[in-house]
C-alpha positions in Angstrom: 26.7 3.9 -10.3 26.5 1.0 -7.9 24.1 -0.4 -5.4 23.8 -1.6 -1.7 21.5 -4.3 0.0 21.6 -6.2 2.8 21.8 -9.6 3.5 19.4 -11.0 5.9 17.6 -13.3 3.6 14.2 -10.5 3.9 13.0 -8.3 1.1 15.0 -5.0 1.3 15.0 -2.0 -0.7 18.4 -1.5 -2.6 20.2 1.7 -2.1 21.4 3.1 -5.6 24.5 5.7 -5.8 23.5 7.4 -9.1 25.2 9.3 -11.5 22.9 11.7 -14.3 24.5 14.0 -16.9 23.0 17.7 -17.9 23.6 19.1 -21.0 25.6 22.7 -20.7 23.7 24.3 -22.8 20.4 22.5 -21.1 18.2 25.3 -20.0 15.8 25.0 -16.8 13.2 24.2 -19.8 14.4 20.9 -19.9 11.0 19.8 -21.2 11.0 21.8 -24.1 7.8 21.4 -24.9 5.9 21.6 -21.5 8.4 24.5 -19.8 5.3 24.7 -17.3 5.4 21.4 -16.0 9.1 21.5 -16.5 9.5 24.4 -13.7 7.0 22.9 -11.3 9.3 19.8 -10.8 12.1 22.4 -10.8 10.0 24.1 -7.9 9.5 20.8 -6.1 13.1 19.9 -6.6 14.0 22.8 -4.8 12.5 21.4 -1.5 14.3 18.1 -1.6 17.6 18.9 0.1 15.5 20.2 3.3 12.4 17.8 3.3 14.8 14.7 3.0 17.4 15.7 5.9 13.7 16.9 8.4 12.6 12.8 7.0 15.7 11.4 8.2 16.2 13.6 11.1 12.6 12.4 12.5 13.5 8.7 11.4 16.5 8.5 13.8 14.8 10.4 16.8 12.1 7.5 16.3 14.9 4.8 16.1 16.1 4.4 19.4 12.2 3.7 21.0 11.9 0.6 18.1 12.3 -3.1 19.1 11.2 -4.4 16.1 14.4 -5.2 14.2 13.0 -5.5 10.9 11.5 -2.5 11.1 14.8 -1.1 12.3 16.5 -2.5 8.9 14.0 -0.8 7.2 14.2 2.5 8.5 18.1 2.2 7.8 17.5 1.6 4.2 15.1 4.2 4.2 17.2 6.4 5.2 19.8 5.7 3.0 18.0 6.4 -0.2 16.7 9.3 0.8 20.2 10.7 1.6 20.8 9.8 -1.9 18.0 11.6 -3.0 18.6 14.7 -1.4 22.2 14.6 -2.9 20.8 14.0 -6.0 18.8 16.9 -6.3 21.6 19.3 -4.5 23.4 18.7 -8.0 20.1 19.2 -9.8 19.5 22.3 -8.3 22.8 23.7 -8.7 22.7 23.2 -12.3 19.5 25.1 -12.3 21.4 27.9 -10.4 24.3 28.1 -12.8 21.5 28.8 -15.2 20.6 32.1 -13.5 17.6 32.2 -11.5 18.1 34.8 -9.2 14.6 33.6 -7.0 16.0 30.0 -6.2 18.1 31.3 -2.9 15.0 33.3 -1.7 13.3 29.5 -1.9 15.7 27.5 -0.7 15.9 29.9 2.2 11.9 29.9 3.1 12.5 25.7 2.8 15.0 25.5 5.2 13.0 28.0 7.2 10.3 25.9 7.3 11.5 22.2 8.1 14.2 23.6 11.1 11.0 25.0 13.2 9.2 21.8 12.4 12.1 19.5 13.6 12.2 22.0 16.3 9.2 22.5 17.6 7.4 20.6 16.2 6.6 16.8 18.5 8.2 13.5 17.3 4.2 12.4 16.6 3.9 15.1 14.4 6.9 14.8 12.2 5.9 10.7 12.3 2.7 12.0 10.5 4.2 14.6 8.4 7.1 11.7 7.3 4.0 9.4 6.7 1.7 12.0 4.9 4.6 13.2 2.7 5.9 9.7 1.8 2.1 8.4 1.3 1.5 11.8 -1.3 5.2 10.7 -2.7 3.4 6.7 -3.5 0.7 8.6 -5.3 2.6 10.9 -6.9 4.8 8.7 -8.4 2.1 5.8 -9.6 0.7 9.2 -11.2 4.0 10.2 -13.3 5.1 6.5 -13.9 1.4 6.2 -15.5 1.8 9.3 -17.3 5.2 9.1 -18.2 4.8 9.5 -22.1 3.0 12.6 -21.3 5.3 14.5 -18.5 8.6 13.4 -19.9 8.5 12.3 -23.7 11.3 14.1 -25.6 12.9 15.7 -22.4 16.5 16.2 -21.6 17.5 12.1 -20.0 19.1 13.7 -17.0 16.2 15.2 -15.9 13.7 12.5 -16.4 15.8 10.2 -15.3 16.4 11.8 -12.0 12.7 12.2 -11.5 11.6 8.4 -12.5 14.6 7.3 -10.3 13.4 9.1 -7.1 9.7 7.6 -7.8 10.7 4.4 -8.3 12.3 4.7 -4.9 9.7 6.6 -3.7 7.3 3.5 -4.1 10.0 1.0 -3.1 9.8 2.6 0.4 5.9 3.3 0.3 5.6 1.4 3.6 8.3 2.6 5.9 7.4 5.7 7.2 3.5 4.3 7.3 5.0 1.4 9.9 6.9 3.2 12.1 4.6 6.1 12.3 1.7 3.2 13.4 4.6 1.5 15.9 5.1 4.7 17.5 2.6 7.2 17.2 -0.6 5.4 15.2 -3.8 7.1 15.1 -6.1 7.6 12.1 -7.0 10.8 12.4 -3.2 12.0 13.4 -2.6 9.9 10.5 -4.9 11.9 8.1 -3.8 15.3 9.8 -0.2 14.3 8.5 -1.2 13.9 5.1 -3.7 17.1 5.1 -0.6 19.3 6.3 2.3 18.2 4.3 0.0 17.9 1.0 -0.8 21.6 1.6 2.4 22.5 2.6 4.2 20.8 -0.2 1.5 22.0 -2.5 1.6 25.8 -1.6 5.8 26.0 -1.3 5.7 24.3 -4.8 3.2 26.8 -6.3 5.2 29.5 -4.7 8.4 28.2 -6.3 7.4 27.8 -10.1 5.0 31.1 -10.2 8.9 32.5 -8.9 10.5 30.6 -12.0 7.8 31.5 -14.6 7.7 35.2 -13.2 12.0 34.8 -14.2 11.0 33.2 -17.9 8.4 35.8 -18.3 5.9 33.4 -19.4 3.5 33.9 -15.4 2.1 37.0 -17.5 1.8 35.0 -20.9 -1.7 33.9 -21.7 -1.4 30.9 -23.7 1.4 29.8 -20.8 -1.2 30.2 -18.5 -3.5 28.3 -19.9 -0.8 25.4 -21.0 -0.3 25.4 -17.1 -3.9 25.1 -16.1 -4.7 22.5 -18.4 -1.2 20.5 -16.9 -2.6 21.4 -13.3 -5.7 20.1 -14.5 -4.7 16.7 -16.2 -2.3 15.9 -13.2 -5.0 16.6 -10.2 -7.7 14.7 -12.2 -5.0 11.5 -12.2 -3.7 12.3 -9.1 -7.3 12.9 -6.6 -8.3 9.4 -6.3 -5.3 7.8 -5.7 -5.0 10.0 -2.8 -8.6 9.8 -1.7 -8.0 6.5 -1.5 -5.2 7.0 1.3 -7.9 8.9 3.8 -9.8 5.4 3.9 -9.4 4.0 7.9 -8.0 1.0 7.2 -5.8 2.3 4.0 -2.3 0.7 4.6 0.6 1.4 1.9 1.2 -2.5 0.6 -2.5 -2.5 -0.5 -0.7 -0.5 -3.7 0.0 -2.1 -6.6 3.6 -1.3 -7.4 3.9 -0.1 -11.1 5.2 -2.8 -13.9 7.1 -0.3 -15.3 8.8 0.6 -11.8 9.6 -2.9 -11.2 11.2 -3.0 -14.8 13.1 -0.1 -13.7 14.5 -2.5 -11.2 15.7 -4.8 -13.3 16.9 -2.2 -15.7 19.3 -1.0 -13.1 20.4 -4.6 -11.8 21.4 -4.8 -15.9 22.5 -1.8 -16.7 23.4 0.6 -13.4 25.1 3.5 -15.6 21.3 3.0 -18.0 19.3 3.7 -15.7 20.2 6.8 -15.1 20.0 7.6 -18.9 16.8 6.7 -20.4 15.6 7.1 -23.5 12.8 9.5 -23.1 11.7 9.2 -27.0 11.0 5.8 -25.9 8.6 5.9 -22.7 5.7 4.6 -24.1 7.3 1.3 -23.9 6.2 -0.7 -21.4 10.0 -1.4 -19.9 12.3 1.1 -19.6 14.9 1.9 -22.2 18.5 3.0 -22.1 19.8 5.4 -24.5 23.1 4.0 -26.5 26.3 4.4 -24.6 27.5 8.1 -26.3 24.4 8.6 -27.3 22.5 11.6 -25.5 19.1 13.5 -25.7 
């Protein structure tokens, strides 16, 4: 693994080239013990290689009509993790793949579907709002599982949650960039809220669509007590996860109002240690409140 950042004496976000490791005989439970929640990230993963590529595709149409050239570095690095997170997930999801999940290309294909007419014809003010509603969900979304961590993650397979908190971590490194050149170029609180309100949905419904697919392939969509174990998850993460995004339909809500995480910022330093760590946590050992590398060899 190794990292980027540039040099112009401001705060910058760093971009990371990762490297995560998934056990052959991993299966897409990779959360043994929640397979429910474990195929809703799976579902959301999915989406990643087309909802990054429409974010940085609407990023550079906005580029040339910005003057500011600090927001310009910013969008730059923006854009550079997220092309590492879309790679990322690519590998992810072709692991899942090899696994045999026949419903994954019928997904992937409604996703792609999807973000090409948007990009298409869809306005530059509108995929502004959609980058800013996505990336403000992605802030609360990731406070949410960072918070949760112990919960979501404890005893997984390290690839996998390593991945995830990786991608969050950036995810809230960002939090502000699509917010500032979506208010340089195209501002308006209620375009601003409609943004939010339509990728949330959206999101929300291609997800569902995606793990009920997955669960149908497990056979556990028709299991009762799997059923309930996935309302009670749906229920625990929207209970966490409502007012931190209530809180983003507030006027004057602006994305550095957000605390960042301690543990996210430990993450940080984690990685300026230990690169290769980072992507290899210990996920018996989340309750800590810093992050913690498994043993070089060692592997969960």
């Amino acid at each position: 693994m190794s990292e980027t950042t540039a040099s112009d004496g401001a705060a910058r976000m760093t971009v990371r080239r990762m490297g995560f490791a998934y056990p052959p005989a991993m299966s897409g439970h990779w959360n043994k013990g929640r397979p429910e929640f474990s195929q809703i990230v799976n579902a959301a993963s999915l989406a990643m290689p087309y909802l990054e590529p429409y974010l940085i595709k609407t990023m550079r149409e906005a580029r040339p009509q910005i003057r500011d050239e600090a927001l310009l570095a910013a969008l730059d690095d923006y854009v550079a993790q997220e092309a590492m997170h879309f790679q990322q997930h690519r590998k992810f999801n072709n692991e899942l793949k090899a696994r045999g999940y026949s419903s994954i290309e019928k997904i992937e294909a409604a996703l792609a579907s999807d973000y090409r007419k948007l990009g298409e014809t869809r306005s530059l003010a509108f995929n502004l709002a959609y980058a800013e509603g996505f990336e403000s969900m992605a802030l609360a979304l990731g406070r949410m599982l960072i918070e949760d961590r112990k919960f979501l993650f404890g005893g997984s397979e390290s690839g996998v949650a390593s991945l995830i908190l990786w991608h969050f971590v950036e995810e809230i490194e960002h939090k502000n960039v699509a917010y500032d050149v979506f208010d340089h170029l195209a501002g308006n609180y209620f375009r601003r809220v409609h943004g939010l309100l339509y990728a949330t949905i959206h999101i929300m419904w291609r997800t569902r669509g995606g793990y009920q697919a997955l669960l149908k392939e497990d056979g556990l969509w028709h299991d009762r007590r799997s059923r309930v174990a996935l309302a009670l998850l749906l229920l625990r993460i929207f209970a966490r996860l409502t007012p931190k995004m209530l809180r983003i339909l507030v006027p004057f809500y602006n994305p550095r109002q957000v605390k960042d995480p301690a543990w996210a910022l430990s993450w940080a330093r984690l990685f300026k240690a230990d690169n290769d760590g980072a992507g290899r946590l210990d996920t018996r050992r989340l309750d800590a409140p810093e992050p913690v590398a498994l043993s070089t060899g060692e592997t969960k």
